[in-house]
C-alpha positions in Angstrom: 0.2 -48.3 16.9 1.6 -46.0 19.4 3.5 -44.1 17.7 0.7 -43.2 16.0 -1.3 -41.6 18.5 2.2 -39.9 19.8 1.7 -38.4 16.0 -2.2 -37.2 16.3 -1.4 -36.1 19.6 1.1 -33.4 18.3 -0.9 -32.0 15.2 -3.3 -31.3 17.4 -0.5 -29.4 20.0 0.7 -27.7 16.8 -3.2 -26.5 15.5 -3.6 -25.1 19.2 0.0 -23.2 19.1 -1.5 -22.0 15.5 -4.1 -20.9 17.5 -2.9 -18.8 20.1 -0.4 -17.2 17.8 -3.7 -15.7 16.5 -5.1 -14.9 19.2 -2.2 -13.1 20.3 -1.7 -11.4 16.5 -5.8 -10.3 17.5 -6.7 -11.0 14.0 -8.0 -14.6 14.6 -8.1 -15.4 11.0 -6.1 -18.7 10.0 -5.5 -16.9 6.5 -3.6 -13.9 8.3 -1.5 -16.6 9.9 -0.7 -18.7 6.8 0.2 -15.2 5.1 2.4 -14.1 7.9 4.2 -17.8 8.3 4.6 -17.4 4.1 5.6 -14.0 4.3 8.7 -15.6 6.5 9.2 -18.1 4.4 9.9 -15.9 1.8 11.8 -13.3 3.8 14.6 -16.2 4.3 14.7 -17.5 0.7 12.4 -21.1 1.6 9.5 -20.8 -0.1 10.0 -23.1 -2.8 12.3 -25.4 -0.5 11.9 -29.0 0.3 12.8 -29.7 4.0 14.7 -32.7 3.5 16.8 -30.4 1.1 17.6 -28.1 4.1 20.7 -28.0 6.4 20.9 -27.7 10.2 21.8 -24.6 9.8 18.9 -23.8 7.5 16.6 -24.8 10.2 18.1 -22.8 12.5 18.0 -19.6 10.4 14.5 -20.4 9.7 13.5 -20.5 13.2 15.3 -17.4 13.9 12.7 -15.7 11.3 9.7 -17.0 12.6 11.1 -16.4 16.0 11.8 -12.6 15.4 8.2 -12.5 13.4 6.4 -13.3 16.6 5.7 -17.4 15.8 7.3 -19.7 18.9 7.6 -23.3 17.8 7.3 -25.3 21.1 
């Protein structure tokens, strides 16, 4: 039963990261965001990837795109 709370506790860390990433883009707009997170996705070739298909290394490329496109994962 803990575990999960531990697991509403971080959606709700992840909405409010969503959040300030548009705040900072100014655009406020959860659409904008979900365009510019896709738009990354494709960039790198994941789109139409399952995540338990991915490698380490996937991951870290990933991140590296959303890193450089202005979305921090915390």
């Amino acid at each position: 039963m803990g575990d999960l709370a531990e697991d509403d506790s971080m959606e709700v860390e992840g909405e409010a990261d969503a959040m300030e990433i548009m705040e900072e883009d100014g655009s406020g707009d959860p659409s904008s965001f979900k365009e510019k997170a896709l738009g990354v996705l494709k960039q790198g070739g994941y789109e139409d990837k399952r995540s338990s298909k991915l490698t380490q290394d996937d991951f870290l490329r990933m991140l590296a795109l959303f890193n450089k496109a202005g979305i921090h994962f915390t």
